[in-house]
C-alpha positions as CSV (number, residue, x, y, z in Angstrom):
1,X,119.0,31.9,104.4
2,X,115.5,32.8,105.0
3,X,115.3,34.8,101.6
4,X,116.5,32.6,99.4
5,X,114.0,30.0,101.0
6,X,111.4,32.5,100.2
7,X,112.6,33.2,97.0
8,X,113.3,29.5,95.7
9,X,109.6,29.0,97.1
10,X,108.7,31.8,95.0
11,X,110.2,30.7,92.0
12,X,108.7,27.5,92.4
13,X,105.3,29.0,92.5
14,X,105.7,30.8,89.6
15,X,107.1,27.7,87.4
16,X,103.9,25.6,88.9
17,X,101.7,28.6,88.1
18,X,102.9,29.1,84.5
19,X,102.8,25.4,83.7
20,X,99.3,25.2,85.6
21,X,98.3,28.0,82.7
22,X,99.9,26.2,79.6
23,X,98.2,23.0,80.4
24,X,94.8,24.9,80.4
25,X,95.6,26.5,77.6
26,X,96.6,23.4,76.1
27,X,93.4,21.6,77.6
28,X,91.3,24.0,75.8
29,X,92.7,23.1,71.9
30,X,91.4,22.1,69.4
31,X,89.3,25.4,68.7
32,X,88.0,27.0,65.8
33,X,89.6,30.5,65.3
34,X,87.4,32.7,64.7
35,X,83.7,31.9,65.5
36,X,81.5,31.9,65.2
37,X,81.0,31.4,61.2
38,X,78.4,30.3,58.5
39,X,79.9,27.5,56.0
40,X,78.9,24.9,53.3
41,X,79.8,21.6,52.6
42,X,79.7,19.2,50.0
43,X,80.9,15.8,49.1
44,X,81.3,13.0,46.1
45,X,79.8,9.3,47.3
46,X,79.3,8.1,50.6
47,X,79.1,5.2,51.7
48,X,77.5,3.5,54.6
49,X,77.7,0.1,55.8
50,X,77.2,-2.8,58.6
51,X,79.2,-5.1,60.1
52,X,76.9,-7.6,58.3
53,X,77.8,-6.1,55.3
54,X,74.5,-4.5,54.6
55,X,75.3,-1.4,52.7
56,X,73.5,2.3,51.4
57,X,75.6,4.3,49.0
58,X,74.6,8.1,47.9
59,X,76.0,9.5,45.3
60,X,76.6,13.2,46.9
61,X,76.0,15.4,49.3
62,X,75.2,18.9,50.2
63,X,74.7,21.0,53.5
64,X,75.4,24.4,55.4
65,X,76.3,24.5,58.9
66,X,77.5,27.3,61.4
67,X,80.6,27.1,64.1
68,X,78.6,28.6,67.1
69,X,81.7,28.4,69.6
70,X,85.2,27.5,69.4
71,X,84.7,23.9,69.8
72,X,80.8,23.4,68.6
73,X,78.9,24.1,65.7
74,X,75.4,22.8,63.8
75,X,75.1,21.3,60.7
76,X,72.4,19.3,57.9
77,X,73.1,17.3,55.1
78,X,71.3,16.8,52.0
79,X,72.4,13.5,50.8
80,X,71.1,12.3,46.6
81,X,71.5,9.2,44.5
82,X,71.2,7.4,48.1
83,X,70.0,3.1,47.2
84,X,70.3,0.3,49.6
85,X,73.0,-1.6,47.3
86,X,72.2,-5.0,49.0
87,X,68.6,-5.6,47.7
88,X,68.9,-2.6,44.7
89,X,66.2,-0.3,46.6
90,X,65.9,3.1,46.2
91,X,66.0,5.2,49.8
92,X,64.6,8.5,50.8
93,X,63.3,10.6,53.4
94,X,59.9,11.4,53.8
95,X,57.9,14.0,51.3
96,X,61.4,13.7,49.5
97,X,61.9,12.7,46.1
98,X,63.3,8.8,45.3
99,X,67.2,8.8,46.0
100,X,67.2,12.0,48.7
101,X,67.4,11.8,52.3
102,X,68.0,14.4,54.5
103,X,70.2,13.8,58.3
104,X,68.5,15.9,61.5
105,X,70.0,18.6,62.5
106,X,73.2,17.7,63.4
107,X,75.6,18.7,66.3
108,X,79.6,19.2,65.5
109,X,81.7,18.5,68.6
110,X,86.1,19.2,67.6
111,X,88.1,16.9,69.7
112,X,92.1,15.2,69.5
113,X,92.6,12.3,67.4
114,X,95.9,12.4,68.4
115,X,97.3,14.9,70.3
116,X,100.9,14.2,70.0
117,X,100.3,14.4,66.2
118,X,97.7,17.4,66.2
119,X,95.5,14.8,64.7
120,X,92.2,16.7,64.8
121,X,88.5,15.3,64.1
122,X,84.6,16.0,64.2
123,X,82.5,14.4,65.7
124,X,78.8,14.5,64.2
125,X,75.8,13.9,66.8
126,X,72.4,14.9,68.1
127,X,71.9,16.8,70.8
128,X,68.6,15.2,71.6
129,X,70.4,11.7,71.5
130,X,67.7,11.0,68.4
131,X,68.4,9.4,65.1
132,X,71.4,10.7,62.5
133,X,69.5,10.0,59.6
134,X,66.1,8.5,59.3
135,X,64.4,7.3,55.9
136,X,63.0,4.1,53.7
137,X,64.5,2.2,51.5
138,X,61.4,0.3,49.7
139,X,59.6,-0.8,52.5
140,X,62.2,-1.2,54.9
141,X,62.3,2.0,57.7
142,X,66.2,2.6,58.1
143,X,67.5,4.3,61.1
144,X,71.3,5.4,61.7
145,X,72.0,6.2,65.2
146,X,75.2,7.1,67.3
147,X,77.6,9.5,66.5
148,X,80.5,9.1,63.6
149,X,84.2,11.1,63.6
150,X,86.1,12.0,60.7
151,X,89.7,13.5,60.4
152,X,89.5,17.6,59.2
153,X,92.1,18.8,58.0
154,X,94.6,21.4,57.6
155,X,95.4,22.5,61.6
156,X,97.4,25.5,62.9
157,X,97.1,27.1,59.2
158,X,94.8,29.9,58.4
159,X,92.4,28.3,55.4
160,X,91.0,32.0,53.4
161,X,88.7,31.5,50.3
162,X,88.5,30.0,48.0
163,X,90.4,27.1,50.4
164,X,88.7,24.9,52.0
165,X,89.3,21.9,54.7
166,X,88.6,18.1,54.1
167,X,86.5,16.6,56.5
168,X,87.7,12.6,55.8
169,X,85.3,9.7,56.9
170,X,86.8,6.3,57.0
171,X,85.7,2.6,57.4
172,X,86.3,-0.6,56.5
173,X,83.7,-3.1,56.7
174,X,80.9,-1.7,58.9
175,X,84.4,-0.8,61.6
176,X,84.8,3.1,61.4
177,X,88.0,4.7,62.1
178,X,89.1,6.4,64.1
179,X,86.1,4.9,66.8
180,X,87.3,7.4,69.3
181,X,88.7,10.9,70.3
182,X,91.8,10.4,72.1
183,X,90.7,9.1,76.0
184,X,86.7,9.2,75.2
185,X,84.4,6.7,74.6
186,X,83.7,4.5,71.6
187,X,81.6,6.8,69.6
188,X,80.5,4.9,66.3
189,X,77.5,5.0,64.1
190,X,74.9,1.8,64.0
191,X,72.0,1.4,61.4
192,X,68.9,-0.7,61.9
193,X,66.2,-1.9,59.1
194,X,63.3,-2.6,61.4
195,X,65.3,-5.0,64.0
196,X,68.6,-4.5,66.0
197,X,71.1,-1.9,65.8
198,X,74.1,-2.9,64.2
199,X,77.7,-1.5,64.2
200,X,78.3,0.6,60.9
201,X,81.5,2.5,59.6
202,X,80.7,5.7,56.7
203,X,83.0,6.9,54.3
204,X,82.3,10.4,52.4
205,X,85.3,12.8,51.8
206,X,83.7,16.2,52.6
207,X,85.2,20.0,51.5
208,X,84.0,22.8,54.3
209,X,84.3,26.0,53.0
210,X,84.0,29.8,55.0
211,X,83.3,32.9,53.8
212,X,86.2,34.3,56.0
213,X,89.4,33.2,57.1
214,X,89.7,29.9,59.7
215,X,91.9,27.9,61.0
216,X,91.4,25.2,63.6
217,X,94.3,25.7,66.2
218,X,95.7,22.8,68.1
């Protein structure tokens, strides 16, 4: 009696110390596979807009980036053709020509949309907490703050060149979506124009290319 006591404790053990290891594992997706990597990106228009309805559109974008770790990497923008549509003003950073502005160095966090799904996004940041992007449209000194998240896809399928993934941005009405990783905090841009913050949504469909073979497991 004793030894099968000892052995359905063992087995138990066992199942509780495999399941304790699959749920770490699982805890540790999304990741990049491999890193970490140079890339490039590039988009068509982007869009971005307040809850007010106040609204900037570019007409491109251009940038390089690196995954430094499987769940973090670095990237900058180089957005042209940007004009604050509302009042017909041309925007730009500073020393840049009219139309150009250029975002900070930006920080790239991968996180669950949806894990039931394998809904996968990034999450674009600062790691200093400072602005996004930070230019003038006429006289008026825009800021965009916060963070933004937008869907990348594929997941769990090697992507070789000449592929690429989409990086999708969506909004509607100054209300980005998603405003969250699964379980975290609301996480959404906000512009100002010399006054108050106000809640903003982007849009810009972006393609990220590598020179070698990734694939973002989840």
């Amino acid at each position: 009696m004793t030894s099968m006591r000892t052995l359905g404790l063992s087995m138990i053990t066992t199942i509780a110390v495999c399941a304790g290891v699959a749920a770490s594992a699982s805890a540790a997706l999304p990741e990049f596979v491999p890193s970490p990597a140079p890339f490039t990106v590039k988009s068509g228009a982007t869009t971005m807009e307040t809850t007010s309805k106040a609204k900037i559109v570019c007409a491109a974008d251009t940038g390089v980036g690196e995954v430094m770790g499987p769940k973090t990497g670095t990237a900058q923008l180089v957005l042209t053709g940007c004009e604050f549509v509302t009042l017909s003003l041309p925007c730009m950073s500073v020393g840049r020509p009219p139309g150009e502005v250029v975002t900070a160095s930006l920080l790239m966090t991968l996180g669950y949309i949806n894990t039931p799904k394998k809904e996968v996004g990034i999450d674009l940041s600062t790691a200093t907490g400072g602005p996004l992007m930070e230019f003038v449209c006429g006289a008026l000194r825009v800021l965009v703050s916060g963070s933004v998240i937008g869907k990348i896809t594929p997941v769990n399928k090697l992507v070789a060149p000449p592929g690429h993934f989409i990086l999708k941005f969506t909004q509607a009405a100054g209300k980005q979506k998603p405003p969250k990783f699964e379980l975290g905090p609301i996480d959404v841009p906000s512009m100002s124009f010399g006054g108050p913050f106000i809640e903003s949504g982007l849009t810009s469909t972006e393609t990220v290319a590598f020179p070698i073979g990734m694939m973002i497991a989840a």
